[in-house]
C-alpha positions as CSV (number, residue, x, y, z in Angstrom):
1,X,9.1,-4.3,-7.1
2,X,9.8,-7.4,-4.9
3,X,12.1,-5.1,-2.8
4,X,9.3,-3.0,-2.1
5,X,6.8,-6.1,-1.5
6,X,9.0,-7.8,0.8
7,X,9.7,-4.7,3.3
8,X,5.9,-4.5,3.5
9,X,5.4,-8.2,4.3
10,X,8.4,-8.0,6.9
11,X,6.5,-5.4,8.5
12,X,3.5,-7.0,8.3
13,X,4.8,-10.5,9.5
14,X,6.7,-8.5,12.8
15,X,3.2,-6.4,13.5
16,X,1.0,-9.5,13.3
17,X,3.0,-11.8,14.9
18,X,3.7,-9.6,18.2
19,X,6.4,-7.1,17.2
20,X,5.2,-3.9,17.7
21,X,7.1,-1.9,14.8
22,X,6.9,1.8,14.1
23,X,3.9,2.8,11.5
24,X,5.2,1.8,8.0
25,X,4.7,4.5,5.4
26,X,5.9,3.7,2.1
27,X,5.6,6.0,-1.6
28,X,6.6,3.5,-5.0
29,X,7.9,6.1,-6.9
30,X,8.6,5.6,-11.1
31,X,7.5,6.2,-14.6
32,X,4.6,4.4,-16.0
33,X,4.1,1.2,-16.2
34,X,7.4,0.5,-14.3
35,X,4.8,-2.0,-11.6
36,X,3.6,0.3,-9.0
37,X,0.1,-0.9,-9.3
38,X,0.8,-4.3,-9.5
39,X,3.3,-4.3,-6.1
40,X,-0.2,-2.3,-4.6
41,X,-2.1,-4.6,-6.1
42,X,-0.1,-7.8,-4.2
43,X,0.3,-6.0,-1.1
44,X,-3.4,-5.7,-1.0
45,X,-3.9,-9.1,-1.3
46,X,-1.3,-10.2,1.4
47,X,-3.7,-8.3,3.6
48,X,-6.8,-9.4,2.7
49,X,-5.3,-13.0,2.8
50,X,-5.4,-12.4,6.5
51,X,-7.9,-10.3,7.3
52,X,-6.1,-7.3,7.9
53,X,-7.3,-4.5,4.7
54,X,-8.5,-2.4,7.4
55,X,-4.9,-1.4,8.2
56,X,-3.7,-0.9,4.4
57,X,-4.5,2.4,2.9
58,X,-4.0,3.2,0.0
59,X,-3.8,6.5,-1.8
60,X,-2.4,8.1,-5.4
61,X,-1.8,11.4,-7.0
62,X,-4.5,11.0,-9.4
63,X,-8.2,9.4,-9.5
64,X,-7.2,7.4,-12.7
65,X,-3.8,5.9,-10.5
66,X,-6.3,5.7,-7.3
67,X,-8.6,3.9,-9.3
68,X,-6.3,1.3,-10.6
69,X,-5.4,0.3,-7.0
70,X,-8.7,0.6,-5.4
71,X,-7.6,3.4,-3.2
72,X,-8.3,6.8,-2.8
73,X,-6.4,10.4,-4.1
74,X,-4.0,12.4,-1.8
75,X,-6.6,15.0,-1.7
76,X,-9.2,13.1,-0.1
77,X,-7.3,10.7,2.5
78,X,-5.8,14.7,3.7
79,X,-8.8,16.3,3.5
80,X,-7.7,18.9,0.9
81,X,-10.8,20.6,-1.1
């Protein structure tokens, strides 16, 4: 989990402070209730901290797991009916 957490906020600390890093896309695989939703749930905040949840996007298999993270399912962020 803070593996996880602390790529994001290196990427997020290199993009915002003049770096221009590649596109950063990241899956937290595991079982349930391994932390998934709570490392979401932190990133999330990092962002909003500093104004930038317009660039997080966050998606899940499932509407219950989308729910829990505020985001949306696979299906909807690709457009898949």
């Amino acid at each position: 989990q803070q593996k996880a957490y602390n790529i994001v906020k290196r990427h997020f600390n290199n993009t915002f402070c003049g770096s221009c890093p590649n596109q950063l896309l990241m899956i937290l695989y595991g079982e349930g209730g391994t932390g998934k939703s709570r490392v979401i749930q932190s990133i999330t905040k990092l962002f909003k901290s500093t104004g930038q949840q317009h660039f997080l996007i966050k998606a899940a298999y499932t509407g219950i797991a989308a729910s829990l993270v505020d985001g949306y399912t696979l299906h909807h962020i690709t457009m898949i009916p």
